[in-house]
C-alpha positions in Angstrom: -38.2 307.3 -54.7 -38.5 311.1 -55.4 -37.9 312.7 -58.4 -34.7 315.3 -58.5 -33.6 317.1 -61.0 -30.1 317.2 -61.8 -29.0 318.5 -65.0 -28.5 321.9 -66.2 -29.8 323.1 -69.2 -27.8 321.8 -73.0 -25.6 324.7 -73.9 -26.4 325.1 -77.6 -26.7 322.9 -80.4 -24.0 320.8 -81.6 -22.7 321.8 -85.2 -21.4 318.4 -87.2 -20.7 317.5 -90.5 -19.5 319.7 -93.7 -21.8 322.6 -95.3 -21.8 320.9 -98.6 -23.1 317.7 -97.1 -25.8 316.3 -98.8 -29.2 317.0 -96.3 -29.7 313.3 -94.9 -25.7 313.6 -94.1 -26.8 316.7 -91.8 -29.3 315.2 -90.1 -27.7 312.5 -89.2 -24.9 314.7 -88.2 -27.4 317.2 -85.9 -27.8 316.0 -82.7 -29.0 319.3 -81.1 -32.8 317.9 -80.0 -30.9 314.6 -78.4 -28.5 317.0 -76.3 -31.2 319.4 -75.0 -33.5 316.2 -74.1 -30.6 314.6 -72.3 -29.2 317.7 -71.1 -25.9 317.0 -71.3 -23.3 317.4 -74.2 -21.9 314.6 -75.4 -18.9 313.4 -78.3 -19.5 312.2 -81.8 -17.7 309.1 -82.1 -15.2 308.4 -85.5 -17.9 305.4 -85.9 -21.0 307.8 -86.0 -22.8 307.1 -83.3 -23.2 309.9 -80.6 -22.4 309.2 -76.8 -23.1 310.8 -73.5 -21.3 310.2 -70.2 -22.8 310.4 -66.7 -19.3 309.9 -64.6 -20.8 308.6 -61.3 -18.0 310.6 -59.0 -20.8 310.5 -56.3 -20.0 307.2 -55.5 -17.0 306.3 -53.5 -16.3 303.2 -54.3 -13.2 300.9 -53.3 -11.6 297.3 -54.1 -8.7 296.2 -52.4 -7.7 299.8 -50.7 -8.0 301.2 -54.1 -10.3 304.0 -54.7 -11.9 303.9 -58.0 -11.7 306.7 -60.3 -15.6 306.8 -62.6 -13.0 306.4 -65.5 -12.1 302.9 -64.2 -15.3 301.2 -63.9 -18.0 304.0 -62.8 -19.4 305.2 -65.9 -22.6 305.4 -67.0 -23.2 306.0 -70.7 -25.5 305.9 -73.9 -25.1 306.0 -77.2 -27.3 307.1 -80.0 -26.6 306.3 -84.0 -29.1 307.6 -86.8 -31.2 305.0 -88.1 -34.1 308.0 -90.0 -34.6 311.4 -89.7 -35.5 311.4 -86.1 -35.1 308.1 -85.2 -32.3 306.4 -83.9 -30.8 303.2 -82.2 -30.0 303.5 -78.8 -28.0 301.2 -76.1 -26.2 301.9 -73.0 -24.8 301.4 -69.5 -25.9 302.5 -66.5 -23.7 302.3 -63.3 -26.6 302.3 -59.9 -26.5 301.7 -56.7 -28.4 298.7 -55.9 -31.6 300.8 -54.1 -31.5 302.5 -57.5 -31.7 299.6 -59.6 -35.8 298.8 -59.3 -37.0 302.3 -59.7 -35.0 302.6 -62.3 -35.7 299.5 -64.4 -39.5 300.5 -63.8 -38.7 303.7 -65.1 -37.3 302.5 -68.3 -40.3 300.0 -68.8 -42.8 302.9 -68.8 -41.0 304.6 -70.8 -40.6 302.2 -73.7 -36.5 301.8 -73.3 -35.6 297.7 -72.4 -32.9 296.7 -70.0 -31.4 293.9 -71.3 -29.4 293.1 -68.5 -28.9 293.8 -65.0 -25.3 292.4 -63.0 -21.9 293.2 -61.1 -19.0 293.9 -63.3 -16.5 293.6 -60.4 -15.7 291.4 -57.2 -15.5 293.0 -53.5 -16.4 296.3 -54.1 -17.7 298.6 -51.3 -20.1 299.9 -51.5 -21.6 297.3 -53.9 -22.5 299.1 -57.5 -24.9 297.1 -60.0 -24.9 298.0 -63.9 -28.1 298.1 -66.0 -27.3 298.0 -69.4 -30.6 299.2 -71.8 -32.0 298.9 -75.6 -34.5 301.1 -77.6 -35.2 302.1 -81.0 -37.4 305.0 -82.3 -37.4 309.3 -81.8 -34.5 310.1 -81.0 -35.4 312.6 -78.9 -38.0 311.1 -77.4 -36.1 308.4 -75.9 -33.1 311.1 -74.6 -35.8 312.7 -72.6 -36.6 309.0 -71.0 -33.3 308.3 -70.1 -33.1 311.9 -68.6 -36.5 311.1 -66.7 -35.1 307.8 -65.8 -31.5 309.1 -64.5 -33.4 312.3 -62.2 -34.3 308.8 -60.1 -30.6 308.2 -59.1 -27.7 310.5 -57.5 -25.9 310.5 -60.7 -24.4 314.0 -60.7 -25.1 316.8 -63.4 -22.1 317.8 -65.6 -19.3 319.2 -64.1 -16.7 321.9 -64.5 -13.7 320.2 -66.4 -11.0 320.2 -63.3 -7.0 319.4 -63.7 -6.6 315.4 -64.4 -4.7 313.8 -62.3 -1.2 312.7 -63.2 -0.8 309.3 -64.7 2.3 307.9 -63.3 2.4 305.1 -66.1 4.4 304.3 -69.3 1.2 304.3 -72.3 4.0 304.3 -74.6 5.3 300.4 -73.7 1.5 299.1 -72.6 0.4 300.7 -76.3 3.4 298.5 -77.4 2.6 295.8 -75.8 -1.1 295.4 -76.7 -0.5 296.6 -80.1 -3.3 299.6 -79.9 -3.0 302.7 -78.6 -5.5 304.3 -75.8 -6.9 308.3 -74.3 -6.0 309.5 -71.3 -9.6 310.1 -69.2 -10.0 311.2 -65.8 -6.6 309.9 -64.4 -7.2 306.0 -66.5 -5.6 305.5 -69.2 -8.4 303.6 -71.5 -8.3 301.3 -74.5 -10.4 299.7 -76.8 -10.2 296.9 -79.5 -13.0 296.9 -81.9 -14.0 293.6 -83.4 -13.5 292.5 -87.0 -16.8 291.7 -88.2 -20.2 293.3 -87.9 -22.5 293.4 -84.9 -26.3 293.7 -86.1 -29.1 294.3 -84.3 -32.2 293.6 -86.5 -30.4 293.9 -89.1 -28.6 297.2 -87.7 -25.1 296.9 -87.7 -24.1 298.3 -83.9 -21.1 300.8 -84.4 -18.1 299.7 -82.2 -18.2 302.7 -79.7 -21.9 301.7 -78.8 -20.7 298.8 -76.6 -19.3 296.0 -78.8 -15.7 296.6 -78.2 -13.2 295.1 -75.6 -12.7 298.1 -73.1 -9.1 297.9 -71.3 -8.8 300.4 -68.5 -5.5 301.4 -66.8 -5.6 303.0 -63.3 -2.0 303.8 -62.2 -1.8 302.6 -58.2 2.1 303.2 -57.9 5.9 301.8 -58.5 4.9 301.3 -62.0 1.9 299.2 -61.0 -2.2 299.5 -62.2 -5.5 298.6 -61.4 -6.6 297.1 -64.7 -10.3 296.3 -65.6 -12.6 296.1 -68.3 -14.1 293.6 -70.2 -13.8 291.4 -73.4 -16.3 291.3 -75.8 -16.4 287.3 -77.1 -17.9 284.8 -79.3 -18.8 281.6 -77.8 -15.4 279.9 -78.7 -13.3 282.4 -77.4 -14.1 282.4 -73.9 -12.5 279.5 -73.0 -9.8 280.2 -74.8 -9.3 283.3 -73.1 -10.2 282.5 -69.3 -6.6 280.0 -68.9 -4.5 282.8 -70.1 -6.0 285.8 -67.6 -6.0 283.9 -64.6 -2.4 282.2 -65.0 -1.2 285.7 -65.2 -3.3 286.4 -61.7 -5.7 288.5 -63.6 -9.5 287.7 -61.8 -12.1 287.2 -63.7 -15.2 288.8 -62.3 -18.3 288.4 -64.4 -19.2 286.0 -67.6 -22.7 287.3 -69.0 -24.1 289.1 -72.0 -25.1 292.8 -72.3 -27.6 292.6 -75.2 -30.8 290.9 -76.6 -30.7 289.3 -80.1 -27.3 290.7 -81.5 -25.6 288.5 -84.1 -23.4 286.8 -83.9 -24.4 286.5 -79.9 -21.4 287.9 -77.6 -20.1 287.3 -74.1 -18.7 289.9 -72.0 -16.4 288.8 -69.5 -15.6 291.7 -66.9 -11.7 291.1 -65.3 -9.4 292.4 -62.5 -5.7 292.9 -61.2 -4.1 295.2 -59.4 0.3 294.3 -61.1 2.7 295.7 -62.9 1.3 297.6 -65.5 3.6 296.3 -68.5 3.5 292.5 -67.0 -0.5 292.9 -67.5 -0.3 294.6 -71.2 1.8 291.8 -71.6 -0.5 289.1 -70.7 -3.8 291.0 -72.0 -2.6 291.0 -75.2 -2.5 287.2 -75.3 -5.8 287.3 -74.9 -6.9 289.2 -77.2 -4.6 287.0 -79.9 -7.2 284.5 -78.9 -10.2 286.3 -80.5 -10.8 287.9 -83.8 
């Protein structure tokens, strides 16, 4: 497959962290050489870690006559957090078409960044979409310009101008209420996520929340008060069958049971849901779930 070009130039360096920080504080707060590699800005996370978006609005994708909005469940993304002065840990998702999938696992090889795992995250979708999900540790740098390298394979689009966000015709105020945690407005979906309690470690690296290890619960209003809802749930081992009863007796589908990562501890399962209901009947019934985990 050709290589095109896609991004435009970073547009300066990012400027984080207080002038009387202490020098390895400033560092880890500079992402400037991560940005111009990747070509893209991205948004410091309150964990830390430092995430860039690739919304894949080329992609027309529909489920069930609803047209889904890159905020629902068509984002591609990674994450960087500071592990030494250039180096960093790295993990992320990428949302491909399935003639982009090879080249771009091949890609990543060469390049020393792993996929560590390759799957659907939804049922029935047209056209179908396949997610790649990818691990590597070292230069920082180093392994933004990869994933660059990697992403000029696909059609993912380059930045775009910020346009006017469609209106959410939903009530956050009562779904916040009913899951107990609040959520962002993005791109016309209204998106939530629950952290876990305990620590997530990668060899002995402890995985900041925003880098993948939270339960992501997206809203995407469809009318009369109704959403599409997706997402997934980020498990241990005896949780997921705890959880599965409650989401499908409240005709929520479950799409995908798999993991996303190599070697974390404790080991997680990510199980990938659907619905298209009344929006406060479905915070209602997610938030069951979640009782059932940690």
């Amino acid at each position: 497959m050709p290589t095109r070009s896609f991004w435009l130039a970073a547009t300066g360096a990012l400027l984080c962290g207080s002038p009387a920080s202490a020098q390895n504080s400033r560092l880890a707060d500079d992402w400037s050489a991560v940005t111009t590699a990747i070509g893209r800005p991205g948004a410091l996370q309150p964990d830390g870690a430092m995430k860039y978006s690739f919304p894949r609005s080329d992609l027309k994708v529909s489920l069930g006559g609803i047209r889904i909005r890159p905020a629902l469940a068509l984002g591609s993304w990674v994450a960087f957090k500071r592990t030494g002065a250039n180096d960093a840990m790295v993990m992320g998702d990428l949302v491909l078409t399935e003639a982009e999938v090879s080249p771009v696992i091949s890609a990543l090889q060469q390049r020393d960044v792993q996929p560590t795992a390759v799957h659907n995250h939804l049922l029935h979708e047209s056209p179908r979409v396949v997610y790649v999900h990818l691990a590597a540790r070292g230069d920082a740098a180093r392994i933004a310009a990869a994933i660059r390298a990697t992403l000029d394979l696909t059609k993912t689009p380059p930045p775009e101008a910020a346009a006017a966000a469609p209106r959410l015709d939903l009530d956050t105020a009562a779904i916040h209420r009913s899951l107990g945690y609040g959520g962002k407005v993005n791109g016309g979906v209204y998106q939530v996520s629950v952290p876990r309690r305990e620590a997530i470690t990668m060899n002995g690296e402890v995985v900041p929340p925003s880098m993948g290890v939270s339960t992501a619960i997206n809203f995407q209003p469809t009318g009369r008060g109704w959403a599409a809802i997706t997402g997934d749930f980020v498990m241990l081992s005896n949780e997921v069958n705890q959880i599965i009863p409650i989401l499908r007796s409240n005709q929520i589908e479950v799409t995908a049971l798999h993991t996303h990562m190599v070697g974390e501890e404790p080991r997680l399962y990510f199980m990938h849901f659907w619905a298209d209901n009344d929006a406060a009947k479905l915070a209602i019934a997610l938030r069951r779930a979640i009782d059932q985990m940690k």
